[in-house]
PyMOL Python script that loads the backbone (N, CA, C, O; Angstrom):
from pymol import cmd

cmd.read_pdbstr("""\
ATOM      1  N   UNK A   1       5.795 -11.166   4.685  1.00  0.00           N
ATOM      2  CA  UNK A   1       4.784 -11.896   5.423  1.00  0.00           C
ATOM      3  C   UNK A   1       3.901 -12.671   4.455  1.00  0.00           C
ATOM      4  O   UNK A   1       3.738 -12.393   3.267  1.00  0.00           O
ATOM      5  N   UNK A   2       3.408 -13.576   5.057  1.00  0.00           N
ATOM      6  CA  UNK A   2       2.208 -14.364   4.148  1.00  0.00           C
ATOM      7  C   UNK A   2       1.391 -13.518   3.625  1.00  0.00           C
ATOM      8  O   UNK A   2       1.083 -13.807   2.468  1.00  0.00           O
ATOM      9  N   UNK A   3       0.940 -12.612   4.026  1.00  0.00           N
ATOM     10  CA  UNK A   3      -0.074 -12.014   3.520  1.00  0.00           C
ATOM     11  C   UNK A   3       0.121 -11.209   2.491  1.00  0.00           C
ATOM     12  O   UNK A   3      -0.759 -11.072   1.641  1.00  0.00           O
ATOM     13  N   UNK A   4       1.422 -10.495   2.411  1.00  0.00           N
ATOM     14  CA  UNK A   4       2.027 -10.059   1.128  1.00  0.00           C
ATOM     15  C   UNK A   4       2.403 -10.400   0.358  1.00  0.00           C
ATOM     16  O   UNK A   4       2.354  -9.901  -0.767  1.00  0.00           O
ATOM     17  N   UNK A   5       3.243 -11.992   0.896  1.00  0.00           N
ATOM     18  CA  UNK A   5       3.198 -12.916  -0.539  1.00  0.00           C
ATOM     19  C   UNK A   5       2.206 -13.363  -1.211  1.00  0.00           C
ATOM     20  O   UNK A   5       2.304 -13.753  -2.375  1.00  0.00           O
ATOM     21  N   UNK A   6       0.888 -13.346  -0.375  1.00  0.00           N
ATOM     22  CA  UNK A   6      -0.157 -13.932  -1.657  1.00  0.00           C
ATOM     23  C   UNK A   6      -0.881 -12.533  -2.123  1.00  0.00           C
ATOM     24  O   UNK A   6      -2.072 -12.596  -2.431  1.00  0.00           O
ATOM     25  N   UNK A   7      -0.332 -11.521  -2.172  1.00  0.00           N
ATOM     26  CA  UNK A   7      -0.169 -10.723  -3.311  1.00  0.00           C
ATOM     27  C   UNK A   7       0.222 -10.522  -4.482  1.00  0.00           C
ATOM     28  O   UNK A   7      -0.454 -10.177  -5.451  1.00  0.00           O
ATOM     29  N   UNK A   8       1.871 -10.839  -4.388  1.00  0.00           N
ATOM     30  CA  UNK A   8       3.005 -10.835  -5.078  1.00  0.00           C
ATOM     31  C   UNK A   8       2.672 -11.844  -6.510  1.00  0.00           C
ATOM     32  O   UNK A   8       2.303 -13.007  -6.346  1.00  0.00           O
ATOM     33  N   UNK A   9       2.827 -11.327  -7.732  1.00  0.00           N
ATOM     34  CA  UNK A   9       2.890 -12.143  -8.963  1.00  0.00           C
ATOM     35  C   UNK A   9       4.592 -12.799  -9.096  1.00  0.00           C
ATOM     36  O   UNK A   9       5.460 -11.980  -9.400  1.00  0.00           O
ATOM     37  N   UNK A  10       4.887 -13.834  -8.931  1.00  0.00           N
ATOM     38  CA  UNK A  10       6.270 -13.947  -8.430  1.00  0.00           C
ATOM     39  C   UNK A  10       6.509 -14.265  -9.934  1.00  0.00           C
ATOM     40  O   UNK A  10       7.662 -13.958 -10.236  1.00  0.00           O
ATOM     41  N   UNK A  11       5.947 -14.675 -10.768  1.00  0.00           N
ATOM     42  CA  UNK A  11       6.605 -14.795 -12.168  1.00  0.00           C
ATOM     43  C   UNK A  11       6.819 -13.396 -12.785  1.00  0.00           C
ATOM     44  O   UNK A  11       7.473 -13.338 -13.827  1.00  0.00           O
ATOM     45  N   UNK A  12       6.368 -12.352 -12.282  1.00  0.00           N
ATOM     46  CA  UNK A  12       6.746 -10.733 -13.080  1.00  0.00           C
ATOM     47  C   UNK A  12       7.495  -9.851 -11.510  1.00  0.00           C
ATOM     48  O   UNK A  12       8.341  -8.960 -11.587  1.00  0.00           O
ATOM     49  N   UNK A  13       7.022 -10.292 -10.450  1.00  0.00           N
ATOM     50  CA  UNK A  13       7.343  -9.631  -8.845  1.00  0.00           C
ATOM     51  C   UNK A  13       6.676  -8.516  -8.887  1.00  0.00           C
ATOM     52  O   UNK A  13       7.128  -7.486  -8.386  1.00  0.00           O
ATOM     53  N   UNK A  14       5.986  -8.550  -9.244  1.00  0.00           N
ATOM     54  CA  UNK A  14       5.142  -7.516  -9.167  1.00  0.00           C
ATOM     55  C   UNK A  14       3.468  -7.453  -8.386  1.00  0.00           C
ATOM     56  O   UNK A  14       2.674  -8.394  -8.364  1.00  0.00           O
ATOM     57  N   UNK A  15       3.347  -6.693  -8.059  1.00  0.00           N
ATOM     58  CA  UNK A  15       2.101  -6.436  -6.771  1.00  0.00           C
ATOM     59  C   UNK A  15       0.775  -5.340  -7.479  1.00  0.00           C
ATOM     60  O   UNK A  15       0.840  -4.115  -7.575  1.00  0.00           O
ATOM     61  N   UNK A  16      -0.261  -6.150  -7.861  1.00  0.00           N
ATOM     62  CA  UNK A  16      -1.453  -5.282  -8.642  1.00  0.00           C
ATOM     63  C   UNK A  16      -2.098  -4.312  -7.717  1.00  0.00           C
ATOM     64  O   UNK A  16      -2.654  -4.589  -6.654  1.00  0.00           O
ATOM     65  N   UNK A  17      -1.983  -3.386  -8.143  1.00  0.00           N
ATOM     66  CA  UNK A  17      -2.444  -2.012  -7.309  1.00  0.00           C
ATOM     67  C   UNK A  17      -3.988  -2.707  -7.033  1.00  0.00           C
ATOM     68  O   UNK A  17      -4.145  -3.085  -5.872  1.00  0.00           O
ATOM     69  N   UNK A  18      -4.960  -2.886  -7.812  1.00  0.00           N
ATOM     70  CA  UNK A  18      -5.695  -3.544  -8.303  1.00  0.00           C
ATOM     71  C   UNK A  18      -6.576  -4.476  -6.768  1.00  0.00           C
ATOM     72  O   UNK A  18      -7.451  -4.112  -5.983  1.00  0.00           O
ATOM     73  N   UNK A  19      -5.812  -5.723  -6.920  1.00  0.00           N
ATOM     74  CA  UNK A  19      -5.454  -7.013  -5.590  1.00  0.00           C
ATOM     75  C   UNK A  19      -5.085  -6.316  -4.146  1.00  0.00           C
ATOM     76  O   UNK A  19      -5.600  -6.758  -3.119  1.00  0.00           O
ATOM     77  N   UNK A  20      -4.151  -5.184  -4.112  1.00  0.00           N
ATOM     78  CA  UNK A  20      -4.076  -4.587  -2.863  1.00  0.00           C
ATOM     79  C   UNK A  20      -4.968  -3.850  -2.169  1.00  0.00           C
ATOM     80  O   UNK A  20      -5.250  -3.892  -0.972  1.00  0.00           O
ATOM     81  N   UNK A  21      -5.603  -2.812  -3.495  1.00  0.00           N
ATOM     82  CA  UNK A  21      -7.109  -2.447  -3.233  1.00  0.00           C
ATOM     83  C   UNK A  21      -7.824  -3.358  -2.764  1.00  0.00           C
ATOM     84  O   UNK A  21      -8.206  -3.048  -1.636  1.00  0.00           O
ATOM     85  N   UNK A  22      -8.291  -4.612  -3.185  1.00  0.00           N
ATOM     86  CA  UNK A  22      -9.518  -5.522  -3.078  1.00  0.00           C
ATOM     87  C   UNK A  22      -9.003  -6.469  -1.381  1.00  0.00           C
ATOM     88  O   UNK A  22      -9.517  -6.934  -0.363  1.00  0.00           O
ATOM     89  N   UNK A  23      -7.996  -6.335  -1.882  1.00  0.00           N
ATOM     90  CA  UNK A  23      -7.369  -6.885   0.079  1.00  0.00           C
ATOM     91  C   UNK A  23      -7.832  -6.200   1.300  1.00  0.00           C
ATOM     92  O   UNK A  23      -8.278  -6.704   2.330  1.00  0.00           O
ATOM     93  N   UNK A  24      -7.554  -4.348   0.853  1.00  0.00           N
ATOM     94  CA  UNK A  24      -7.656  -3.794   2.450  1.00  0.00           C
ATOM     95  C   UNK A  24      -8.733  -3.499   2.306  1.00  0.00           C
ATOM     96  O   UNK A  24      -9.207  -3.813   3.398  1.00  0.00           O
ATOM     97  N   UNK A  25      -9.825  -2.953   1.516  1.00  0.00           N
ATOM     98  CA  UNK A  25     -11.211  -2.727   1.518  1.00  0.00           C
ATOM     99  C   UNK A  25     -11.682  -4.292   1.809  1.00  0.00           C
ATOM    100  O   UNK A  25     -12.803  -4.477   1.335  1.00  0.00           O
ATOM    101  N   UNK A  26     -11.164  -5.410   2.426  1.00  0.00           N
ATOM    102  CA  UNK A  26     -11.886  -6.596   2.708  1.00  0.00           C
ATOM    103  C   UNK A  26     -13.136  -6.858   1.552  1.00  0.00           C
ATOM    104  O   UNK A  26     -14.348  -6.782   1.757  1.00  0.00           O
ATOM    105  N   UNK A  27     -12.410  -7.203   0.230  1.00  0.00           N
ATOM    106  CA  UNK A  27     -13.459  -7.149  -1.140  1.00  0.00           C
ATOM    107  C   UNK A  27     -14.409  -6.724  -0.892  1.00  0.00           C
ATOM    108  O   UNK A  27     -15.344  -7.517  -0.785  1.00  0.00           O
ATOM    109  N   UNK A  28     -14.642  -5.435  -0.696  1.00  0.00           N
ATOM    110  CA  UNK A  28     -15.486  -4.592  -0.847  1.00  0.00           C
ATOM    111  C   UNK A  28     -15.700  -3.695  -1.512  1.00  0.00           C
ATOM    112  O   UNK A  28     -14.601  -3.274  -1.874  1.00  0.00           O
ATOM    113  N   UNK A  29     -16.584  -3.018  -1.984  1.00  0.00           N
ATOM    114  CA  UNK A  29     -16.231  -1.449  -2.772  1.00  0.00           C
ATOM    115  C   UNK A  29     -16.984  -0.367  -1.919  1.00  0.00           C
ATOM    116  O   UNK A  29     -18.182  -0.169  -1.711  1.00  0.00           O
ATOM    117  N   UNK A  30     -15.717   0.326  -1.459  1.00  0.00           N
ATOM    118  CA  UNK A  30     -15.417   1.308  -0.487  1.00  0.00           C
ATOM    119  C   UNK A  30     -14.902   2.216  -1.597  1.00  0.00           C
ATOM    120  O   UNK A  30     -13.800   1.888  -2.037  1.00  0.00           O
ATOM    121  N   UNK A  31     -15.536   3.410  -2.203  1.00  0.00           N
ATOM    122  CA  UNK A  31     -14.886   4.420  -2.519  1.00  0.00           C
ATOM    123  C   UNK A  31     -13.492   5.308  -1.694  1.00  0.00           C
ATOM    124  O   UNK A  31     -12.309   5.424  -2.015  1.00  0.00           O
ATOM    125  N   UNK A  32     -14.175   5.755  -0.681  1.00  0.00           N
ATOM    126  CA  UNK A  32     -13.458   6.353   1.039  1.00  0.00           C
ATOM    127  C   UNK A  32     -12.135   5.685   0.975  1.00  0.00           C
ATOM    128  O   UNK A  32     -11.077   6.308   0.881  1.00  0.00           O
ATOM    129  N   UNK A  33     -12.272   3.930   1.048  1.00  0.00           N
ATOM    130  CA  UNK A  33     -10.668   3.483   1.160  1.00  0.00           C
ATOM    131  C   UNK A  33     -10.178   3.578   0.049  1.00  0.00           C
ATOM    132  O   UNK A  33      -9.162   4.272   0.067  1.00  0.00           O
ATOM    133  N   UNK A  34     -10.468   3.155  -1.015  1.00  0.00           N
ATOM    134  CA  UNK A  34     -10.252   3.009  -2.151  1.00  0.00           C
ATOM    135  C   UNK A  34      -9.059   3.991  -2.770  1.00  0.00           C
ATOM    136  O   UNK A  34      -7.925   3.765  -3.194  1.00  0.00           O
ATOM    137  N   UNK A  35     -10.051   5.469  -2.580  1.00  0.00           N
ATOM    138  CA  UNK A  35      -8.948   6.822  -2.781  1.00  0.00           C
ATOM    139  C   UNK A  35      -8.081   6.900  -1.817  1.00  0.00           C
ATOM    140  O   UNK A  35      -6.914   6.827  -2.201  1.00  0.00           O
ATOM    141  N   UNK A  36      -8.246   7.027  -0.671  1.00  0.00           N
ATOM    142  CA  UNK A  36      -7.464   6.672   0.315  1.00  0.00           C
ATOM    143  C   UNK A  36      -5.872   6.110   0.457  1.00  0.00           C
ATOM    144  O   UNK A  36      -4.871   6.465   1.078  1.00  0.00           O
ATOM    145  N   UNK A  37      -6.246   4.973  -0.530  1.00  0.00           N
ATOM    146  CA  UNK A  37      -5.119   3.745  -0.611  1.00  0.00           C
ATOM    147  C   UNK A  37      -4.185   4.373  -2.107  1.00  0.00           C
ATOM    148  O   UNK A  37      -2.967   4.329  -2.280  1.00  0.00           O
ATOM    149  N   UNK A  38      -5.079   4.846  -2.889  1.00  0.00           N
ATOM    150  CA  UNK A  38      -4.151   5.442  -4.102  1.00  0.00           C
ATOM    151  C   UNK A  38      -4.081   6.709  -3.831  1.00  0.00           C
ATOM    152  O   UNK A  38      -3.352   7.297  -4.630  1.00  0.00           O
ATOM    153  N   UNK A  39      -4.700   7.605  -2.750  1.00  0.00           N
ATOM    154  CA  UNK A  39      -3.763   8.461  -2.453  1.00  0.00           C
ATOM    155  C   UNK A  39      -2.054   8.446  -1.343  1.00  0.00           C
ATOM    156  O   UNK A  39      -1.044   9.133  -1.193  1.00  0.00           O
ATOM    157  N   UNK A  40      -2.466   7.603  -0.992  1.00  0.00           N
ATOM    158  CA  UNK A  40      -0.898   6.803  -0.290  1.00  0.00           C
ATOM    159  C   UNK A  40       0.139   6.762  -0.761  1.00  0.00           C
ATOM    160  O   UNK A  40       1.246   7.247  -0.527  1.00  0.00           O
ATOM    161  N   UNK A  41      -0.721   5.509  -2.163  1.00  0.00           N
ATOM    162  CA  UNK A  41       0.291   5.460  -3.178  1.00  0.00           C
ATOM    163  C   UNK A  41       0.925   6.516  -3.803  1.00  0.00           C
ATOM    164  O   UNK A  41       2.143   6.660  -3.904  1.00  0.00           O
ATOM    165  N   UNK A  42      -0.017   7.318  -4.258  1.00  0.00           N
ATOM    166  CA  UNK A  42       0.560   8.473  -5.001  1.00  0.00           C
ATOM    167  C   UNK A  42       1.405   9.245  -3.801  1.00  0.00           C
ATOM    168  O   UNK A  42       2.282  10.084  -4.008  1.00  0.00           O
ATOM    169  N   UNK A  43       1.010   8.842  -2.664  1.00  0.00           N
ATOM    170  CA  UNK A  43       2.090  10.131  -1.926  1.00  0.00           C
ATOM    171  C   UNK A  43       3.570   9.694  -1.853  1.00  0.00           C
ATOM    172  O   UNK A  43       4.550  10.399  -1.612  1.00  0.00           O
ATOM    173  N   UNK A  44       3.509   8.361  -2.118  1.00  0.00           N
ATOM    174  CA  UNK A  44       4.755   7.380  -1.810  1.00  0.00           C
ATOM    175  C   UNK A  44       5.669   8.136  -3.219  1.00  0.00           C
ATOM    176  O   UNK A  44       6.749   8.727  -3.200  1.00  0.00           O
ATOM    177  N   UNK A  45       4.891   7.882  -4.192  1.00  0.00           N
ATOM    178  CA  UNK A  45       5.753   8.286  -5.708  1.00  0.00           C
ATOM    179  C   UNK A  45       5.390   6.813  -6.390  1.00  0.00           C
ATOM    180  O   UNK A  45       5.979   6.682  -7.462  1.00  0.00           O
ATOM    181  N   UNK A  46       4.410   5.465  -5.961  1.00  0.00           N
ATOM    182  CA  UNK A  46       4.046   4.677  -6.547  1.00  0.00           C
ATOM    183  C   UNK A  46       3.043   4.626  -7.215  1.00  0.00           C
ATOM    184  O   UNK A  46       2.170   5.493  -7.161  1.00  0.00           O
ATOM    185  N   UNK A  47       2.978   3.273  -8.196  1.00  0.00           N
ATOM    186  CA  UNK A  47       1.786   3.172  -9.318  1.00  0.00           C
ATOM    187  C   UNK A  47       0.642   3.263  -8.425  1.00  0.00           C
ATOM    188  O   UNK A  47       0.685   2.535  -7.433  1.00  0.00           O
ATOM    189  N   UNK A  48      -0.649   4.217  -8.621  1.00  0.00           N
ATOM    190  CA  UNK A  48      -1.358   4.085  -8.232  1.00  0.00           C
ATOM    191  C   UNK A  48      -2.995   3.778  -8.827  1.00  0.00           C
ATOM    192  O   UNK A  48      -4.079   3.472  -8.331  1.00  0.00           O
ATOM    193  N   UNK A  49      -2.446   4.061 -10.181  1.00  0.00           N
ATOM    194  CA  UNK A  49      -3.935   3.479 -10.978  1.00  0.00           C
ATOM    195  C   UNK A  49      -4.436   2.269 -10.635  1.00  0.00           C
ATOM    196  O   UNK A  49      -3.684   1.472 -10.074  1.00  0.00           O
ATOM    197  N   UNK A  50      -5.597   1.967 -10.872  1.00  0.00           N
ATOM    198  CA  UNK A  50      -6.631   0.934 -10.501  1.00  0.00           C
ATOM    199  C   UNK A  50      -5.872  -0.486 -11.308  1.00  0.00           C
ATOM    200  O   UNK A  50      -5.851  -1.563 -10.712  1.00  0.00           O
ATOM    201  N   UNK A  51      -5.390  -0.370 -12.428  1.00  0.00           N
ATOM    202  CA  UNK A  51      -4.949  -1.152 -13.852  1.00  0.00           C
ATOM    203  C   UNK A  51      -3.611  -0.796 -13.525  1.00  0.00           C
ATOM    204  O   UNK A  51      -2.875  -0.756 -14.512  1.00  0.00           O
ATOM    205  N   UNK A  52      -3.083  -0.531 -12.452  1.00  0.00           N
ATOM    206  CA  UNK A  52      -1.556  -0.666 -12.473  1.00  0.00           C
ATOM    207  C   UNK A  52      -0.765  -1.490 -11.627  1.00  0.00           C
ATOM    208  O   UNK A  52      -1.261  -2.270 -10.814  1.00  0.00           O
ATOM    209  N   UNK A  53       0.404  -1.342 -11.793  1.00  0.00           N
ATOM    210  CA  UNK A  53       1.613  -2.821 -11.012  1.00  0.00           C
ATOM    211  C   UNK A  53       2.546  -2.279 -10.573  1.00  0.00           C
ATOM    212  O   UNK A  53       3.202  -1.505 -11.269  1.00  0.00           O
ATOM    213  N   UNK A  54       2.974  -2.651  -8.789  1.00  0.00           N
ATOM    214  CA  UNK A  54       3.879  -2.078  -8.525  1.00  0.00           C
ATOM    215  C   UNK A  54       5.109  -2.923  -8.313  1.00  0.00           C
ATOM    216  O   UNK A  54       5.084  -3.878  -7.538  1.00  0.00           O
ATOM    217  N   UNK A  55       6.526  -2.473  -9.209  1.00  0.00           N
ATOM    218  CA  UNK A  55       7.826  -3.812  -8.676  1.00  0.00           C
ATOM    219  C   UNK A  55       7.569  -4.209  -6.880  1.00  0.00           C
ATOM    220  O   UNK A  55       7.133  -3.538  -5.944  1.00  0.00           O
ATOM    221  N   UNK A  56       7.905  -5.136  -6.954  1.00  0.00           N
ATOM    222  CA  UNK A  56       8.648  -5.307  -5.363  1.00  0.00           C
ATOM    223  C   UNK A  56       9.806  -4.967  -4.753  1.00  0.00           C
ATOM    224  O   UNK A  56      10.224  -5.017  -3.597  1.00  0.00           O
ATOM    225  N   UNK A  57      10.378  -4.478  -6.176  1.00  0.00           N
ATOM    226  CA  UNK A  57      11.855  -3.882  -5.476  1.00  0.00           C
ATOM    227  C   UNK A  57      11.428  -2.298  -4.959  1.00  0.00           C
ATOM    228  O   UNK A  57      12.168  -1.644  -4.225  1.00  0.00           O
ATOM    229  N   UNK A  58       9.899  -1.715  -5.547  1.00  0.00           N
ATOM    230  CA  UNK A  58       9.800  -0.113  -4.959  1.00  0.00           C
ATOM    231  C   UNK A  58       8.953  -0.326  -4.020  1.00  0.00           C
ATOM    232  O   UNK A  58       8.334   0.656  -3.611  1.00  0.00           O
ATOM    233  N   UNK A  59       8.670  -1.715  -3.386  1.00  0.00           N
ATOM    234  CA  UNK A  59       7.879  -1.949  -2.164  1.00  0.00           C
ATOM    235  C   UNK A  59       8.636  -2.041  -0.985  1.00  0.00           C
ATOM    236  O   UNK A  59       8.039  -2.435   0.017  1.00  0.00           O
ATOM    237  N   UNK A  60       9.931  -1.735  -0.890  1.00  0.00           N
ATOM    238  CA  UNK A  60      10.335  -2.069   0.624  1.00  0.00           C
ATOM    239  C   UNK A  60       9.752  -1.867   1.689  1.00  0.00           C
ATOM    240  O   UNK A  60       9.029  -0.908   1.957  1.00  0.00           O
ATOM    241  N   UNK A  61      10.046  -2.809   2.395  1.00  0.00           N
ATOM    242  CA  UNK A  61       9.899  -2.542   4.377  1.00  0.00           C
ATOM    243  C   UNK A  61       9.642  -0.906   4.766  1.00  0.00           C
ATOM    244  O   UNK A  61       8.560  -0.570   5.246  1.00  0.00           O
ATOM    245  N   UNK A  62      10.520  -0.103   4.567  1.00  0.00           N
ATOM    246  CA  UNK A  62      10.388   1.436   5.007  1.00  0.00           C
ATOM    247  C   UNK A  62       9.135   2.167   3.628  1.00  0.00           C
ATOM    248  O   UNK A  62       8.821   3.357   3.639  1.00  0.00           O
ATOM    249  N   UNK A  63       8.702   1.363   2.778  1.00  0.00           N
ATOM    250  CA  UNK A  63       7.732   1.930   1.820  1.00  0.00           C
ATOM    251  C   UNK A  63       6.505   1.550   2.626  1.00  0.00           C
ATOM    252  O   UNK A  63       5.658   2.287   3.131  1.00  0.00           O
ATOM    253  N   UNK A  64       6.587   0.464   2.629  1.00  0.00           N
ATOM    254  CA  UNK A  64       5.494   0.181   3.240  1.00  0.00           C
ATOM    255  C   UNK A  64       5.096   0.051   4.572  1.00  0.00           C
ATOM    256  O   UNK A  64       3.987  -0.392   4.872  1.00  0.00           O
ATOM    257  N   UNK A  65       6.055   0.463   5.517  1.00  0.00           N
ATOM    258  CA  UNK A  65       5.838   0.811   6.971  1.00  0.00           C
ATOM    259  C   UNK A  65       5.032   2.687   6.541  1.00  0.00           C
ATOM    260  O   UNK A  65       4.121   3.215   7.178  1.00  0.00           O
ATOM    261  N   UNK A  66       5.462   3.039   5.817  1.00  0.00           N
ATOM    262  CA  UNK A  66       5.016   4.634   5.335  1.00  0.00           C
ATOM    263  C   UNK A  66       3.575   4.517   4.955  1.00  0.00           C
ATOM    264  O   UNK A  66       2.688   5.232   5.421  1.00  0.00           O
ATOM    265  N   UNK A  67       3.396   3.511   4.027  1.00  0.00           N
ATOM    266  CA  UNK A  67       2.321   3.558   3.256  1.00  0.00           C
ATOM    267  C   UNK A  67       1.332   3.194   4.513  1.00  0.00           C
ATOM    268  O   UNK A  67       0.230   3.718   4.678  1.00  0.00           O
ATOM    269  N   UNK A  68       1.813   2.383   5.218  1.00  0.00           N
ATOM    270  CA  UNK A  68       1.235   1.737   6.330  1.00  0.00           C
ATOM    271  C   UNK A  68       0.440   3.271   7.391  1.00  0.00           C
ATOM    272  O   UNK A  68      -0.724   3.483   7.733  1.00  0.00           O
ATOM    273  N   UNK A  69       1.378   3.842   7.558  1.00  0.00           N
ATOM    274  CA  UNK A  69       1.294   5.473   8.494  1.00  0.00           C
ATOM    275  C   UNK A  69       0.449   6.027   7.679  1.00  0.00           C
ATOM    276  O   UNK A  69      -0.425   6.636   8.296  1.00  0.00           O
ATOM    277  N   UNK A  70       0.329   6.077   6.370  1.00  0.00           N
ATOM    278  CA  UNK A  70      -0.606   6.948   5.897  1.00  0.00           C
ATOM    279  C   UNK A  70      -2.114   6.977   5.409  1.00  0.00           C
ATOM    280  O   UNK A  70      -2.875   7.859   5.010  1.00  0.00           O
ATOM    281  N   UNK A  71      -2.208   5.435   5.648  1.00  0.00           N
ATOM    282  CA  UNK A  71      -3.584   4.664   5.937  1.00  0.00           C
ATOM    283  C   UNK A  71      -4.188   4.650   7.001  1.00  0.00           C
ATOM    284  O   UNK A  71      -5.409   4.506   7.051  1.00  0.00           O
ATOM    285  N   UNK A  72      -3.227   4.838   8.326  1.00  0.00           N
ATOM    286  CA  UNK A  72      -3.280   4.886   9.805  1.00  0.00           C
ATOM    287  C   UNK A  72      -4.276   6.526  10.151  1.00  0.00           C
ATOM    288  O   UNK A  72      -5.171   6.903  10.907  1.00  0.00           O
ATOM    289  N   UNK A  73      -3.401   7.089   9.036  1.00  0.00           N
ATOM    290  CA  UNK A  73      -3.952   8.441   9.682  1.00  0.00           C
ATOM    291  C   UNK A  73      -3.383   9.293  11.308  1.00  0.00           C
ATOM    292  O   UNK A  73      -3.811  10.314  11.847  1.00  0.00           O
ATOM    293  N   UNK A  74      -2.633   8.653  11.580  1.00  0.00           N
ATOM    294  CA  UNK A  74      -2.279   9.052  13.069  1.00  0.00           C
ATOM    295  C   UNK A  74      -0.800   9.725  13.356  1.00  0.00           C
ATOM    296  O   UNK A  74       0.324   9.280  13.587  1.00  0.00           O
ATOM    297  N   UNK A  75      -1.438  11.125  13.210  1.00  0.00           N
ATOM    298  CA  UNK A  75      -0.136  12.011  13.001  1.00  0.00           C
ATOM    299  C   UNK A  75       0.879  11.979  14.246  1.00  0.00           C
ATOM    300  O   UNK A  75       2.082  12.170  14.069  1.00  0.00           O
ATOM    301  N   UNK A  76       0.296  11.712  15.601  1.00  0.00           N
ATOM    302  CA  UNK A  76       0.747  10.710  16.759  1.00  0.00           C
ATOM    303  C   UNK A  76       2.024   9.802  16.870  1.00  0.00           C
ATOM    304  O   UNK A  76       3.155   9.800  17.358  1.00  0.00           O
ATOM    305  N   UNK A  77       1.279   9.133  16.223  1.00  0.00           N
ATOM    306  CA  UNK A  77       2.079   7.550  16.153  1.00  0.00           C
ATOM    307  C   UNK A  77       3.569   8.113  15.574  1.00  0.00           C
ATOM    308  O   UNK A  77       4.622   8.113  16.210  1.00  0.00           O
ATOM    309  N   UNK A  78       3.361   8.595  14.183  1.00  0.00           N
ATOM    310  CA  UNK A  78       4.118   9.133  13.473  1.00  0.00           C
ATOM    311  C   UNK A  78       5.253   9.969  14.305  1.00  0.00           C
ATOM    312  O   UNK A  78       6.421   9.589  14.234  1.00  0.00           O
ATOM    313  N   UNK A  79       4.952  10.953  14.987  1.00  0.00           N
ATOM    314  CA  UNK A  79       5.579  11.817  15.478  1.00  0.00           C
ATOM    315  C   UNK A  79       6.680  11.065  16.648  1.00  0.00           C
ATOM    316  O   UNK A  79       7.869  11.355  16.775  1.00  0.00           O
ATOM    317  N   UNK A  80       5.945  10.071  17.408  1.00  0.00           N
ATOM    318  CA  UNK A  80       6.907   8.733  18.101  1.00  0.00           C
ATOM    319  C   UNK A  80       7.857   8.127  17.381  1.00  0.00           C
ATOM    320  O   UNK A  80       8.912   7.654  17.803  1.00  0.00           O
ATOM    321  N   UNK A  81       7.385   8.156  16.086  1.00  0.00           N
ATOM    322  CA  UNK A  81       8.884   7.418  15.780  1.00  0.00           C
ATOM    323  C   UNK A  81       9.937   7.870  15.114  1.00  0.00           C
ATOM    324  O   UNK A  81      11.053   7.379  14.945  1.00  0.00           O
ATOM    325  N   UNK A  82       9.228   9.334  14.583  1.00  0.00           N
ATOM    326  CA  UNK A  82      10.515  10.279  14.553  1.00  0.00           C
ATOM    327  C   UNK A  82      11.526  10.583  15.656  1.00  0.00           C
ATOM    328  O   UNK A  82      12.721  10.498  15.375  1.00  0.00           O
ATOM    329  N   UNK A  83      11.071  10.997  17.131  1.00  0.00           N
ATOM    330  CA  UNK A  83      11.921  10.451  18.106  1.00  0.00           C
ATOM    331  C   UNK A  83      12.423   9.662  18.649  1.00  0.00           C
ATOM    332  O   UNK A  83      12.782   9.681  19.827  1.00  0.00           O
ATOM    333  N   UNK A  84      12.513   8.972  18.012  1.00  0.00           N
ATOM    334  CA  UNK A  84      13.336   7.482  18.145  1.00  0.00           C
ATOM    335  C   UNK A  84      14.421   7.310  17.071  1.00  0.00           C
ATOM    336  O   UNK A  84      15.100   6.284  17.038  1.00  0.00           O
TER     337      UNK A  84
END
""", "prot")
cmd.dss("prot")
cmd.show_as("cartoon", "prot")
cmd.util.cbc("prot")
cmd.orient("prot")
């Protein structure tokens, strides 16, 4: 999507943990999201330091539909689409 491509460093493909932070906290400094978002990461098995870069090849669609669920918080939602 657009919005992930103007993430994306397309000369390295790589995505600044950094820039993704400053995206979903709507440039803000939100501690709450902040950990939040690198605890995601870290649950995923991705870079999650502040000063770190994640490939785009360990960003797929099903990474980030996950990462997506775990920002959501909604053990719910989740549970729907396991039955499916």
């Amino acid at each position: 999507s657009k919005i992930i491509n103007s993430l994306i460093d397309f000369d390295t493909q790589t995505i600044s943990v950094r820039k993704l932070i400053h995206f979903l906290c709507d440039n803000s400094r939100d501690n709450n999201k902040e950990n939040k978002i690198r605890q995601a990461l870290e649950y995923l098995k991705l870079p999650y330091g502040i000063d770190a870069i994640i490939d785009t090849n360990q960003f797929t669609f099903d990474i980030f539909f996950c990462f997506y669920m775990r920002l959501m918080d909604r053990p719910e939602t989740d549970d729907l689409f396991k039955l499916m």
